[in-house]
KEKE-3310 file (N, C-alpha, C; in steps of 0.2 Angstrom, whole numbers, plus 5000, padded with zeros to 4 digits):
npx = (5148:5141:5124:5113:5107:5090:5080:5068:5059:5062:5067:5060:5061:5053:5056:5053:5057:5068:5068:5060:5069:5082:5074:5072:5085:5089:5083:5085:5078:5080:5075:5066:5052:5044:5041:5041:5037:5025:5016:5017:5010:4999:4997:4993:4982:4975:4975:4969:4955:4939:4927:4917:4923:4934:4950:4966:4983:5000:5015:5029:5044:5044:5035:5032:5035:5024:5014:5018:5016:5001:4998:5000:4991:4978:4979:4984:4993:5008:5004:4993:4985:4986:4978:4983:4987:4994:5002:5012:5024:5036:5037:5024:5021:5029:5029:5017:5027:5036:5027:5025:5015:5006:5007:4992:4992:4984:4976:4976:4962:4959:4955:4962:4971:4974:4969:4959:4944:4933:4942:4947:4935:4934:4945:4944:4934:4938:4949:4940:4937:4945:4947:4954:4952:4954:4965:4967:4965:4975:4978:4982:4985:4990:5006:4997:4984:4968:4963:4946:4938:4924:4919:4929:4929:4914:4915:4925:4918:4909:4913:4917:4934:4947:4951:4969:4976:4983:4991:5004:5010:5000:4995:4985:4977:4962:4945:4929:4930:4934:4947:4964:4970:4962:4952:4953:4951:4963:4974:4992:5005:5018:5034:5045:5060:5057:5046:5029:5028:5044:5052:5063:5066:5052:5037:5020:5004:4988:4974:4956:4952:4959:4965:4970:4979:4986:4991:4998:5010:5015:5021:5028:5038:5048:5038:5039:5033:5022:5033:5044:5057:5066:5054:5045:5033:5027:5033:5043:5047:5058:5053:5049:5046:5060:5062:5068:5069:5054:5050:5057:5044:5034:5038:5037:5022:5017:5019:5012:5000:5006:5015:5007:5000:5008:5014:5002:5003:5013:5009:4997:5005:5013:5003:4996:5008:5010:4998:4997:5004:5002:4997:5003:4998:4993:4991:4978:4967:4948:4936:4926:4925:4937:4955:4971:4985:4996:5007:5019:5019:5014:5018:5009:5016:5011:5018:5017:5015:5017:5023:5036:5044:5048:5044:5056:5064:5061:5064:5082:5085:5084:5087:5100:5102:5104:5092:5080:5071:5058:5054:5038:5032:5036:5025:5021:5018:5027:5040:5054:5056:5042:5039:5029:5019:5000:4989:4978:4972:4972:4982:4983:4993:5005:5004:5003:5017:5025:5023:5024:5029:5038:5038:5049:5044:5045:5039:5049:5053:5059:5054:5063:5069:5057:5057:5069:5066:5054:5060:5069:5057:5051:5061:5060:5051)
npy = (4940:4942:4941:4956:4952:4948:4951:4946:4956:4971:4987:5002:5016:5033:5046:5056:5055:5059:5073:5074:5067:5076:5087:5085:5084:5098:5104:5099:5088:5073:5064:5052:5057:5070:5083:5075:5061:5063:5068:5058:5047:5051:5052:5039:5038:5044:5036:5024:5028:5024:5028:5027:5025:5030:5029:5029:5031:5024:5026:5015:5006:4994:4981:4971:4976:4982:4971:4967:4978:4979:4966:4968:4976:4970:4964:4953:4940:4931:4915:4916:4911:4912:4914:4909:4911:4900:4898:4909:4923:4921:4934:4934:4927:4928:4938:4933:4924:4933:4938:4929:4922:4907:4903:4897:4887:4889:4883:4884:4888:4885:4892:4906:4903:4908:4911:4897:4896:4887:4878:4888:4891:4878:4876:4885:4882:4870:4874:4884:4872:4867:4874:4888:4903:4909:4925:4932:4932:4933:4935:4935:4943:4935:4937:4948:4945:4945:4938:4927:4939:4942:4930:4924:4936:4935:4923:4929:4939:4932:4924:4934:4937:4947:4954:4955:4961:4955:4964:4966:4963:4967:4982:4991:4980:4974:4972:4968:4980:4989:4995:4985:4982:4989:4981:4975:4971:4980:4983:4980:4987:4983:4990:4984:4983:4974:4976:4982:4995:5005:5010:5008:5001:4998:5002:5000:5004:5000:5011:5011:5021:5039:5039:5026:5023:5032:5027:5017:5022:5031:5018:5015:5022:5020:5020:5032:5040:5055:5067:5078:5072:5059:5046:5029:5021:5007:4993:4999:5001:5004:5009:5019:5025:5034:5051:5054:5041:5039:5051:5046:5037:5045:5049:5037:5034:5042:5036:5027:5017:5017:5008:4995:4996:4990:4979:4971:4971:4963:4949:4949:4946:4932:4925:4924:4918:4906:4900:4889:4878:4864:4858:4867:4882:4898:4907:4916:4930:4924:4926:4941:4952:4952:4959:4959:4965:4958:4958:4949:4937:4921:4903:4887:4869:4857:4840:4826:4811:4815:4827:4831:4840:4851:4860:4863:4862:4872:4883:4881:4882:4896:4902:4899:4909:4919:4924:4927:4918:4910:4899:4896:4902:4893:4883:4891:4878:4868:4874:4873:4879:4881:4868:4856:4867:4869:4867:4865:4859:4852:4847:4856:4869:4862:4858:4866:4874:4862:4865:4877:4892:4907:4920:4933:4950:4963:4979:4987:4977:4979:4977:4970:4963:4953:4947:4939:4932:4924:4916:4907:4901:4898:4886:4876:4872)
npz = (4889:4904:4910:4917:4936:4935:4947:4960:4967:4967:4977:4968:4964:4963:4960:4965:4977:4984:4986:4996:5006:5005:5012:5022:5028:5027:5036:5047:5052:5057:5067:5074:5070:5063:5050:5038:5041:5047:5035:5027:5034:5034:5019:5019:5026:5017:5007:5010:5013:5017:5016:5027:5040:5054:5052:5060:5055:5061:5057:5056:5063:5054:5047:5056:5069:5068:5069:5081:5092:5088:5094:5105:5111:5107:5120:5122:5130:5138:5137:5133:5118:5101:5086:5069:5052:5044:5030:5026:5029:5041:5049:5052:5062:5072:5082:5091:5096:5105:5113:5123:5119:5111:5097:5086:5071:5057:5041:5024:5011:4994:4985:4988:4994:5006:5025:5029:5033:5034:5043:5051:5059:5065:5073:5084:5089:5094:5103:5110:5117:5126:5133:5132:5124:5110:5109:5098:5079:5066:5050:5035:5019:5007:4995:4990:4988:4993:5008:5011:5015:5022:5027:5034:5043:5050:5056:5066:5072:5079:5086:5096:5093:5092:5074:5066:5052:5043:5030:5024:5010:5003:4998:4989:4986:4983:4991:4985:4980:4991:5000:5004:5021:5026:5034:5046:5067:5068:5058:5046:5038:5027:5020:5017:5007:4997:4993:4989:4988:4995:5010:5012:5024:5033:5041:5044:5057:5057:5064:5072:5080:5085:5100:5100:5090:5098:5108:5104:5096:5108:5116:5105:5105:5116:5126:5137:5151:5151:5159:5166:5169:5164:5165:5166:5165:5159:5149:5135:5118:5104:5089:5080:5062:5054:5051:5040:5031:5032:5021:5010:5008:5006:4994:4987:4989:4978:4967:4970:4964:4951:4950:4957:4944:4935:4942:4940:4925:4925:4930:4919:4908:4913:4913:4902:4894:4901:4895:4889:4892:4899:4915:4922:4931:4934:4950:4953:4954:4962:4957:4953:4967:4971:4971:4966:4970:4964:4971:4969:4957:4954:4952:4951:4947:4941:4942:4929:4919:4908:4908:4914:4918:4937:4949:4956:4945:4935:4943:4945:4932:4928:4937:4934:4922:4930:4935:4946:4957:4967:4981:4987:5003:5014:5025:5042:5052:5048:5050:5058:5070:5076:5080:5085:5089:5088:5074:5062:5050:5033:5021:5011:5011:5014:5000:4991:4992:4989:4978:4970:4963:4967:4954:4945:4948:4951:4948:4941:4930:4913:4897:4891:4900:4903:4891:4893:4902:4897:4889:4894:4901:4889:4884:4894:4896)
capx = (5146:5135:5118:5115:5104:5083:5077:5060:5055:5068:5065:5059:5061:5049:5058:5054:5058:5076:5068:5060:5075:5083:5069:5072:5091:5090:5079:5087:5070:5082:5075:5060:5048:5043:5034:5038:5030:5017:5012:5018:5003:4993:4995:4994:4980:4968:4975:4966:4951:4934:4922:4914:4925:4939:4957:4973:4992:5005:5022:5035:5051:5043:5028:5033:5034:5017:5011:5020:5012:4993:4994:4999:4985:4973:4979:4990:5000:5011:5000:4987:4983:4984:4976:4988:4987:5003:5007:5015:5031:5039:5036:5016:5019:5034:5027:5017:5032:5037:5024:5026:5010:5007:5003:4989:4992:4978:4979:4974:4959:4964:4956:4966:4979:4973:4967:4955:4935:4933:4948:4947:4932:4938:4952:4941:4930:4941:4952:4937:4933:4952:4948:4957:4947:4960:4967:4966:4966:4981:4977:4986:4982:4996:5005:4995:4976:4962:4958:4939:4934:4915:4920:4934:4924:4908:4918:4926:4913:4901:4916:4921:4939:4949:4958:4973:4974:4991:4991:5009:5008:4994:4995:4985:4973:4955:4942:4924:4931:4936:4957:4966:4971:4956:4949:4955:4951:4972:4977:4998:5009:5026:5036:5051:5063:5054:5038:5027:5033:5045:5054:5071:5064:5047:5030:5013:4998:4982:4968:4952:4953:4963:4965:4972:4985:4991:4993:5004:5015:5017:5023:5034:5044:5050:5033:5040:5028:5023:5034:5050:5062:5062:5048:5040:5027:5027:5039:5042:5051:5061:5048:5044:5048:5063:5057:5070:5063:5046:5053:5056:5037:5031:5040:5032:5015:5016:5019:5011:4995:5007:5018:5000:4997:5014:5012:4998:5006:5020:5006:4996:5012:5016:4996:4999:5017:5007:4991:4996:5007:4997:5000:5006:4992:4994:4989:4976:4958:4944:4929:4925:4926:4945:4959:4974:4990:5001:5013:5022:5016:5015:5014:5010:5017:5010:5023:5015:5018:5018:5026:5042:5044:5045:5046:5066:5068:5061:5070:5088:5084:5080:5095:5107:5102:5104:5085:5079:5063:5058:5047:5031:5034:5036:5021:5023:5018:5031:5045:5056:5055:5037:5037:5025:5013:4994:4989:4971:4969:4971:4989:4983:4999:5010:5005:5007:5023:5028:5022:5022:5035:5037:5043:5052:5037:5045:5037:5057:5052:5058:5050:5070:5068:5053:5060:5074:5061:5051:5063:5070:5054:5050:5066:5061:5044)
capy = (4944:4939:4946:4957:4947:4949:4949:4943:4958:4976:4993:5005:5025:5037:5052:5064:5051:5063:5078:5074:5067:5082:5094:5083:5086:5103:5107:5094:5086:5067:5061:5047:5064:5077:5083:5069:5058:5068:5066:5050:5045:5056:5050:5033:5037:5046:5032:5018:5032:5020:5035:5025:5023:5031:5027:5032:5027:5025:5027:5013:5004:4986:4978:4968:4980:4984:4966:4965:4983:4973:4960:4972:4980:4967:4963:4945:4940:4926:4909:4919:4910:4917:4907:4913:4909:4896:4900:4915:4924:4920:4938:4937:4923:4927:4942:4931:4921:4940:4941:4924:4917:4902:4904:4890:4889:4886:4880:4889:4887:4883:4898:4912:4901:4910:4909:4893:4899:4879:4876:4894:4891:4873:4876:4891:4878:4863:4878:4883:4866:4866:4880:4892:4907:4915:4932:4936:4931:4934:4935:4937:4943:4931:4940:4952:4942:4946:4932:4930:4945:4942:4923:4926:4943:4934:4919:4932:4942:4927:4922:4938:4937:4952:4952:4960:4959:4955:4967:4967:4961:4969:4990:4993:4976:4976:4965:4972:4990:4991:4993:4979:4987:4993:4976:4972:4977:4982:4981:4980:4986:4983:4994:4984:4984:4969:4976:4985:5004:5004:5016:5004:4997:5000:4999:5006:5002:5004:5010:5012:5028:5040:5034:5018:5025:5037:5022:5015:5029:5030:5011:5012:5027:5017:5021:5039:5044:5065:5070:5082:5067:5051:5041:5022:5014:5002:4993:5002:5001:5008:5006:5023:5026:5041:5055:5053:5036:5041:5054:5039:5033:5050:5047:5028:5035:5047:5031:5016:5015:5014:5000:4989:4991:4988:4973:4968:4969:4956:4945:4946:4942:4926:4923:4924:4914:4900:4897:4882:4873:4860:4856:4873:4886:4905:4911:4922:4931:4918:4931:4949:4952:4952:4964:4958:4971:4953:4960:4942:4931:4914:4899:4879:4867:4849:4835:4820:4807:4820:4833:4831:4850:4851:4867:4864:4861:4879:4888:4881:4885:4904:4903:4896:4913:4924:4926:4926:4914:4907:4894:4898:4903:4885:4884:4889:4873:4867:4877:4869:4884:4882:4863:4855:4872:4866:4866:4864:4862:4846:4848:4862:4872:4859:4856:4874:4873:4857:4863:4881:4896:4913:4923:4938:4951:4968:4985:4990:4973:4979:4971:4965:4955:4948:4943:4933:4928:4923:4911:4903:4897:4891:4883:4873:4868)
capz = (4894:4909:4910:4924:4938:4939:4954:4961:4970:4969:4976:4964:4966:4956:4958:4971:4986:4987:4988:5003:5010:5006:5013:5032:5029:5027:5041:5052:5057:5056:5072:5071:5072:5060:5045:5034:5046:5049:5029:5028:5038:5030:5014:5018:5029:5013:5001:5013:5018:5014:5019:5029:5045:5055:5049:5059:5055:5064:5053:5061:5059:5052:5049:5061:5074:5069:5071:5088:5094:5087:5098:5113:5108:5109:5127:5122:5135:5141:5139:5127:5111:5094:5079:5064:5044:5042:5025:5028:5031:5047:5054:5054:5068:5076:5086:5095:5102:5108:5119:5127:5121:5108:5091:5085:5064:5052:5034:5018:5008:4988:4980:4988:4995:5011:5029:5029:5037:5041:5050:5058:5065:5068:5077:5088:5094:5100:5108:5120:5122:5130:5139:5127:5119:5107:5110:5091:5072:5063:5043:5028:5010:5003:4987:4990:4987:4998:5010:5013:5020:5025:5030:5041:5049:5052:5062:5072:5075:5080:5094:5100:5093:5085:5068:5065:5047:5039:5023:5021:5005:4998:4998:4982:4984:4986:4990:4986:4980:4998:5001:5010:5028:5032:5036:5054:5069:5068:5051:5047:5031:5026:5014:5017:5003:4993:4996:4981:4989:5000:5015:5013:5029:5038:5039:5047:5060:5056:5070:5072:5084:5090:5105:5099:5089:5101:5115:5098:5097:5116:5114:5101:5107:5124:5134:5142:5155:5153:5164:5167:5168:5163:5169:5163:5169:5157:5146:5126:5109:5099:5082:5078:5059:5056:5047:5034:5031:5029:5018:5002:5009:5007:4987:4984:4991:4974:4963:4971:4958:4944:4953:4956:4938:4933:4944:4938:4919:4924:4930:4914:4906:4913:4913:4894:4893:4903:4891:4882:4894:4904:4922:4924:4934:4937:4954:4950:4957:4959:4956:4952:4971:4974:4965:4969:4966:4960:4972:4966:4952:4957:4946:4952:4942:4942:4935:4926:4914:4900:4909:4919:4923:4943:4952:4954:4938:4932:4948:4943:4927:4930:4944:4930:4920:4934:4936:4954:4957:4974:4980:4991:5009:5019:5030:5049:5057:5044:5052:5065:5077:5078:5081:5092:5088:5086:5069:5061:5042:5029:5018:5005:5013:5010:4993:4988:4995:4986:4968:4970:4963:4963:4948:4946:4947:4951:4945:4936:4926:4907:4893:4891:4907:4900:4887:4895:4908:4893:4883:4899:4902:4884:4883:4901:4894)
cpx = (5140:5128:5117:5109:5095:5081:5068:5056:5061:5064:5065:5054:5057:5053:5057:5056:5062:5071:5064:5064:5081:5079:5073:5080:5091:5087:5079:5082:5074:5081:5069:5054:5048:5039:5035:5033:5026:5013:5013:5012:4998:4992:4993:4986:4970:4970:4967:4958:4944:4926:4917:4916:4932:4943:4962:4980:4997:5011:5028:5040:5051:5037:5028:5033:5027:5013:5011:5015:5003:4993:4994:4993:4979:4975:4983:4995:5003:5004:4994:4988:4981:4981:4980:4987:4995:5004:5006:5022:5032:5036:5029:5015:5024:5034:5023:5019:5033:5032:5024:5019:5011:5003:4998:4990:4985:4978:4976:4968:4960:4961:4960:4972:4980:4969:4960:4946:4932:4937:4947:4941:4933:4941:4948:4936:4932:4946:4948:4937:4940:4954:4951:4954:4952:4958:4964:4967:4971:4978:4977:4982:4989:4996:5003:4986:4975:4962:4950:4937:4928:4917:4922:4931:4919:4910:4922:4923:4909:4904:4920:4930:4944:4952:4961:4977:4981:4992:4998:5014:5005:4990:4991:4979:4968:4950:4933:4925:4934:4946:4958:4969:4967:4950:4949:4953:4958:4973:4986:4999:5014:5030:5046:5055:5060:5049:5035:5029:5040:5049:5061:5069:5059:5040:5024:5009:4994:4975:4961:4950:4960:4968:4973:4978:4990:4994:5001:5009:5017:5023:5030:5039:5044:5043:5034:5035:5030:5026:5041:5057:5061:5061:5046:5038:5025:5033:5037:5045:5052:5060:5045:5051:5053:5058:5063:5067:5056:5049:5054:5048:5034:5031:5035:5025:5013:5013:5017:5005:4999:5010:5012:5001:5003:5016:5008:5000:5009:5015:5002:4999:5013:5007:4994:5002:5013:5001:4992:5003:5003:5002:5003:5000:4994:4991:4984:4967:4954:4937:4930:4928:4933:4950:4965:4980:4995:5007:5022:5017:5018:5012:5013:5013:5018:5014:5018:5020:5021:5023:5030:5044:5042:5047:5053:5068:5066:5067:5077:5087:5086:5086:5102:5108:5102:5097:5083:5070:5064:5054:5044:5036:5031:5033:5024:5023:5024:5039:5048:5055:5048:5033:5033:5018:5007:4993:4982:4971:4971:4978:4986:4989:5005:5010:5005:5013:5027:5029:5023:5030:5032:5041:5042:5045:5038:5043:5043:5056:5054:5054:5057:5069:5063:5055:5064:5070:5058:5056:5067:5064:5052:5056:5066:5056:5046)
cpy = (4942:4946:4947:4953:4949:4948:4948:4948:4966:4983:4997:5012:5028:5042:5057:5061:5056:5070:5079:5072:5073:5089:5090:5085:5093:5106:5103:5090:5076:5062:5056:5050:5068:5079:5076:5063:5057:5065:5060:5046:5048:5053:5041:5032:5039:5042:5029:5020:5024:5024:5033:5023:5027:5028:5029:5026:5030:5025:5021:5010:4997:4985:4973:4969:4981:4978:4966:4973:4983:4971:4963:4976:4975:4965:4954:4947:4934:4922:4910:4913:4914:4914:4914:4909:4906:4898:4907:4916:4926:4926:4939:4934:4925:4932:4940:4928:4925:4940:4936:4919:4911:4902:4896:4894:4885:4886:4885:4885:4889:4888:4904:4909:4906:4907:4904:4896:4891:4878:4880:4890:4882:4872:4883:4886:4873:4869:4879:4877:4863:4869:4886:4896:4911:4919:4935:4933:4936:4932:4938:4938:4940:4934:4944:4951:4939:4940:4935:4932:4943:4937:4924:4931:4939:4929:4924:4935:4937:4926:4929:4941:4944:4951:4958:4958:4960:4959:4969:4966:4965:4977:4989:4987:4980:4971:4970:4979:4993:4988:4987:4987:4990:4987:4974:4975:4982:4980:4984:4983:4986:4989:4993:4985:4979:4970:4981:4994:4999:5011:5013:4999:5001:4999:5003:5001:5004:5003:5012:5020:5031:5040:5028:5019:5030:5033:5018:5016:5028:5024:5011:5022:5026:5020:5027:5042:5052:5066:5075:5078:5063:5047:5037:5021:5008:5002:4994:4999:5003:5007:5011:5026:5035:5044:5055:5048:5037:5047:5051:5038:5040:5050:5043:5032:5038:5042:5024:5014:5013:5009:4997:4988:4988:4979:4969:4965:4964:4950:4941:4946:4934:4920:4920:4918:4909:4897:4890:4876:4870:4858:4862:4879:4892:4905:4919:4925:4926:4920:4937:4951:4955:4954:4962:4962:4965:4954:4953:4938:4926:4908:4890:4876:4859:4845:4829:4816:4812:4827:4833:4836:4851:4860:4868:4864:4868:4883:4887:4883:4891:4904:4904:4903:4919:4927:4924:4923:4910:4903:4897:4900:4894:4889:4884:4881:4867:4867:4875:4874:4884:4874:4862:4863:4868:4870:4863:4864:4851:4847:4852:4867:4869:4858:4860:4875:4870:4859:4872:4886:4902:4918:4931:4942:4960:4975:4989:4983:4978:4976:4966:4958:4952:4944:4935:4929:4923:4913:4907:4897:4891:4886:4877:4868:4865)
cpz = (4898:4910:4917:4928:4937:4945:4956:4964:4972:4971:4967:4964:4959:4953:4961:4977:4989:4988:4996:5008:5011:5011:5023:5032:5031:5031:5047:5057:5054:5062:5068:5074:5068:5052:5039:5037:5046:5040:5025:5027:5034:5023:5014:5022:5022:5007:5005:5015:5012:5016:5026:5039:5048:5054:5052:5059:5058:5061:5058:5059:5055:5053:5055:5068:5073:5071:5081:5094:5093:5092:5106:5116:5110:5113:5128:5126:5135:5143:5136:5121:5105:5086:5073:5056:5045:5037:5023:5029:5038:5053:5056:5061:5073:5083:5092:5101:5107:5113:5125:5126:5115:5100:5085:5077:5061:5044:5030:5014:4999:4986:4981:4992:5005:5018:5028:5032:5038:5046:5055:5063:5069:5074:5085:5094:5099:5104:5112:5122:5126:5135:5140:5123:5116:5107:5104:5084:5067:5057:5039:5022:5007:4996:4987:4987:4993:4998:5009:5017:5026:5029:5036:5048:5051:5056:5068:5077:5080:5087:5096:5097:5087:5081:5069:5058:5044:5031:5020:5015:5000:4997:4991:4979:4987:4987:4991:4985:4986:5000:5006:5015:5030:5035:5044:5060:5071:5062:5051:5038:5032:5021:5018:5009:4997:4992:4990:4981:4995:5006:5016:5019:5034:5039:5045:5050:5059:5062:5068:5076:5084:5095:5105:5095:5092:5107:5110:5098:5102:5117:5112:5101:5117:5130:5139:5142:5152:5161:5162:5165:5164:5166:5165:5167:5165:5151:5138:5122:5109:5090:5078:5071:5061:5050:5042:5031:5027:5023:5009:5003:5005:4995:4983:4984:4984:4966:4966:4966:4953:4948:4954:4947:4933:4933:4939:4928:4917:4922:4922:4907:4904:4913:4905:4893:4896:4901:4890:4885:4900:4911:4927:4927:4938:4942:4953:4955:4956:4958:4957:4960:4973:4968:4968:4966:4964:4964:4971:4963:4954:4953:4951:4949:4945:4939:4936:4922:4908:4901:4918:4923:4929:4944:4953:4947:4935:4937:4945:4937:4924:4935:4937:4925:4924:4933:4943:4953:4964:4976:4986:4998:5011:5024:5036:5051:5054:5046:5058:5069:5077:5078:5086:5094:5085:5080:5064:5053:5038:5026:5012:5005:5010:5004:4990:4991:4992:4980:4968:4968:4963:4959:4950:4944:4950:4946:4939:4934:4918:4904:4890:4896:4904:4899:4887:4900:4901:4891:4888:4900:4896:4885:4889:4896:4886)
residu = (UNK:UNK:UNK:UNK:UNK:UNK:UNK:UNK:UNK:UNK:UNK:UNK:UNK:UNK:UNK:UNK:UNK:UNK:UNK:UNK:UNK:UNK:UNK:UNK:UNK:UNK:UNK:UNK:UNK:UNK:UNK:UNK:UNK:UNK:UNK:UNK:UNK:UNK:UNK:UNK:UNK:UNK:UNK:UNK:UNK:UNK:UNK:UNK:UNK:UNK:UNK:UNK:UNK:UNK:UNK:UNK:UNK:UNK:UNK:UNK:UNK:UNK:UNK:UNK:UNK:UNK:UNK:UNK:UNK:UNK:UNK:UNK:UNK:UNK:UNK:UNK:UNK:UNK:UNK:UNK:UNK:UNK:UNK:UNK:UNK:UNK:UNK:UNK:UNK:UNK:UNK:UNK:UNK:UNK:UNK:UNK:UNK:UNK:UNK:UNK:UNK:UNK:UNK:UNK:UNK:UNK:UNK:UNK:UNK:UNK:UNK:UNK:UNK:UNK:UNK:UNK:UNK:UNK:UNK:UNK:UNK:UNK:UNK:UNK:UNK:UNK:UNK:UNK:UNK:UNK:UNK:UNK:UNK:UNK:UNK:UNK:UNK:UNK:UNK:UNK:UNK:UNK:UNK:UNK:UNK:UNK:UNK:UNK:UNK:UNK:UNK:UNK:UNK:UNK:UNK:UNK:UNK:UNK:UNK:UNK:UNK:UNK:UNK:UNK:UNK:UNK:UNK:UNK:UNK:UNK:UNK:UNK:UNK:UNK:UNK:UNK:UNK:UNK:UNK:UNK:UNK:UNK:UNK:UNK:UNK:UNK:UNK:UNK:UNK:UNK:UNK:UNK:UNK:UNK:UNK:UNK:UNK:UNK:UNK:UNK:UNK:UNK:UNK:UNK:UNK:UNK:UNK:UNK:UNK:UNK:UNK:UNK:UNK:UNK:UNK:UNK:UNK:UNK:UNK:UNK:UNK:UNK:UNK:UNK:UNK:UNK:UNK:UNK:UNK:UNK:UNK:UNK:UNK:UNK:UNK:UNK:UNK:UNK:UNK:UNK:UNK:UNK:UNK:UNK:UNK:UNK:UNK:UNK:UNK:UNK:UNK:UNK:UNK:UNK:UNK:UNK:UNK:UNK:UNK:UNK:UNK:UNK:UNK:UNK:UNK:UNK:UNK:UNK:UNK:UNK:UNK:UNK:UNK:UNK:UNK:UNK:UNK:UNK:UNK:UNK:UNK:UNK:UNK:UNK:UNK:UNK:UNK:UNK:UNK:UNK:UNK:UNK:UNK:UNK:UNK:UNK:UNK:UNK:UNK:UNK:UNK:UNK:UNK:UNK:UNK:UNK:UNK:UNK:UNK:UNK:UNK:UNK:UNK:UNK:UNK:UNK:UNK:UNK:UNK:UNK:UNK:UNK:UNK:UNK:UNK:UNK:UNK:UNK:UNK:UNK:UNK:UNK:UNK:UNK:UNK:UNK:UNK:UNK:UNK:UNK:UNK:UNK:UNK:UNK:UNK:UNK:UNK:UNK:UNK:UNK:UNK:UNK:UNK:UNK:UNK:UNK:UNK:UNK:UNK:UNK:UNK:UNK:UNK:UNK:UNK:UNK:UNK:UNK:UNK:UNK:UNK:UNK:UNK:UNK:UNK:UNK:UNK:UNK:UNK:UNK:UNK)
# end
C-alpha cells in the first residue's frame, strides 16, 4: 500500500473556523463586508497590539494585494525605484512591476538569510548618486525569521525611505518580544493556504493610522466616490477580504499560538535528527533577540569528500516516498522576468539557493510523519 503523501506546508483547521462560516451563511452577510471582517481585524489587530503604537488592519484578498496597496500607499509610481529583499517569493517584488516602477534587489546577509544592511545602504547610495532616491524598502522575514530590525530601520530612517515590511511568513515571530508586522511603516500578512493560519486565500495591511487604512479600504473596493451613483475619481481593486473568508481567519486566529509552537516542535525535531551528521546546518535564530515561528525548517547541506549528500539527492529521496520538500526560494535577480533588474549584494542568495532545502514542517505534522520523515533521512545519510 502506498503511504499517503506529506506535504511541506498544509492547511490546518482548529475547529470553530465552520461555525463562523455558518454564522455569515445564516445571516447572509456573504458579501466582502461584515461582522466577520470586522473581528477578523480585530483579532489580528489585538494579537499584533505592542501598547506602544496605533495598529489598524485591513482584511483583503492576498498578501499581495496588500504589498500592491503599500506601495500605492507610499506614493510609487511609473519610473519609481523600489530596493526589495531578492530571496523571496516572487510576490514581494512583483507588485512593484504593477505600478510601473523598477524593483532594485538586494542580497541576504548569512545569519538570517535576510535583507543585507551593507548592500541596502549600498545600493541607497549609488542609486542617489544616479539620481534615483528609492520610493521604499521592501523586507522579508524569510520562513518566518526576523530580519535585522534596528539595522534595516536606522538605514531608512537616516535616508528618509519607508519600509513596508514583508511579514508573510512570519504571524507569530518576534524580534526583541516585539510581533513581526508591527515593524514597517506598512507592514503585510499572508494566510494563504501554505501559510502558518490561513483563510484558504488572503491576507492583511497593516497601518499606522486610521486614515491610512481607511484610504486602503477605499482602494481595495474599486475607489467609489460617496456619492448616489457610481462615481471614481481614481482607479480601485477588487482586494477586499469576503466575510465568509475572514470567517476561517477568525477560526486560525483562535489556534495560531499552538501552530507556532507546533512549528516550532517540527523544527526542534529536525534540529535533533541533524546533530551528528556533518556538513548538514539547520536554519536557526542567531541570538536571544529573534523567535522565529519555523513556519518552514530549512536545512543546508554542504557535499564534500566525505559527504556526497547534495540537496537533490535528499529531495528525490523524500519525493521518491511521497514526502514533499523544496529547495529555497530562487533569488529575484535570479528570475528571468526580473532580468537586467539592478542588483547589490555578493552571492550569499545564490549559495542558499544552491545548498538549501526546505522540509515538510506543517503544524498537522504527526509523530508518524516524523517518523517516515525521520528514517528517509537516516537512510540518505
Amino acid at each position: 500500500m502506498t503511504n499517503s503523501k506529506i506535504y511541506l506546508s498544509s492547511p490546518h483547521m482548529g475547529g470553530s473556523e465552520l461555525d463562523y462560516v455558518h454564522e455569515a451563511f445564516q445571516t447572509n452577510w456573504i458579501a466582502p463586508l461584515g461582522p466577520n471582517v470586522t473581528g477578523f481585524e480585530l483579532a489580528i489587530q489585538k494579537y499584533l497590539d505592542n501598547k506602544t503604537e496605533n495598529l489598524e488592519v485591513a482584511a483583503l484578498s492576498s498578501g499581495t494585494a496588500a504589498l500592491h496597496l503599500a506601495l500605492i500607499l507610499c506614493g510609487v509610481e511609473r519610473g519609481d525605484e523600489v530596493l526589495c529583499q531578492s530571496m523571496t517569493f516572487s510576490a514581494s517584488a512583483n507588485p512593484i512591476v504593477y505600478q510601473g516602477a523598477t524593483p532594485v534587489f538586494i542580497d541576504s546577509e548569512p545569519d538570517t538569510w535576510n535583507l543585507s544592511p551593507e548592500h541596502l545602504e549600498r545600493a541607497i547610495k549609488d542609486r542617489i548618486k544616479k539620481g534615483k532616491l528609492p520610493k521604499a524598502i521592501i523586507a522579508v522575514h524569510l520562513y518566518g525569521m526576523p530580519y535585522k530590525v534596528d539595522e534595516v530601520r536606522e538605514i531608512a530612517n537616516r535616508y528618509e525611505i519607508p519600509i513596508i515590511e514583508d511579514s508573510a511568513e512570519a504571524l507569530g515571530s518576534t524580534y526583541d518580544s516585539r510581533k513581526c508586522g508591527t515593524f514597517g511603516d506598512f507592514s503585510i500578512l499572508s494566510f494563504n493556504g501554505n501559510k502558518i493560519i490561513t483563510t484558504s486565500g488572503g491576507g492583511a495591511l497593516i497601518s499606522k493610522t486610521k486614515k491610512l487604512k481607511e484610504k486602503a479600504v477605499f482602494l481595495a473596493t474599486q475607489a467609489r466616490d460617496v456619492a448616489p451613483h457610481y462615481q471614481h475619481s481614481e482607479i480601485g481593486y477588487n482586494y477586499r477580504l469576503s466575510n465568509v473568508a475572514a470567517g476561517i481567519g477568525r477560526g486560525q486566529m483562535e489556534v495560531l499560538d499552538s501552530h507556532v509552537a507546533k512549528r516550532r516542535k517540527n523544527h526542534h525535531f529536525y534540529k535533533k535528527l541533524f546533530e551528528n551528521y556533518n556538513k548538514v546546518c539547520i536554519f536557526s535564530e542567531p541570538n536571544e533577540r529573534f523567535y522565529s515561528n519555523h513556519w518552514l525548517s530549512c536545512i543546508l547541506i554542504t557535499p564534500n569528500k566525505t559527504n556526497t549528500v547534495c540537496r537533490e539527492t535528499l529531495r528525490l529521496a523524500l519525493e521518491k516516498e511521497h514526502i514533499e520538500s523544496r529547495p529555497l526560494w530562487k533569488p529575484m535577480h535570479l528570475q528571468p522576468v526580473f532580468r537586467g533588474a539592478p542588483f547589490y549584494g555578493d552571492q550569499v542568495s545564490e549559495g542558499l539557493f544552491d545548498l538549501g532545502l526546505c522540509l515538510p514542517s506543517g503544524s498537522n505534522l504527526t509523530s508518524a510523519d516524523r517518523e517516515r520523515i525521520k528514517h528517509v533521512i537516516d537512510s540518505v545519510f
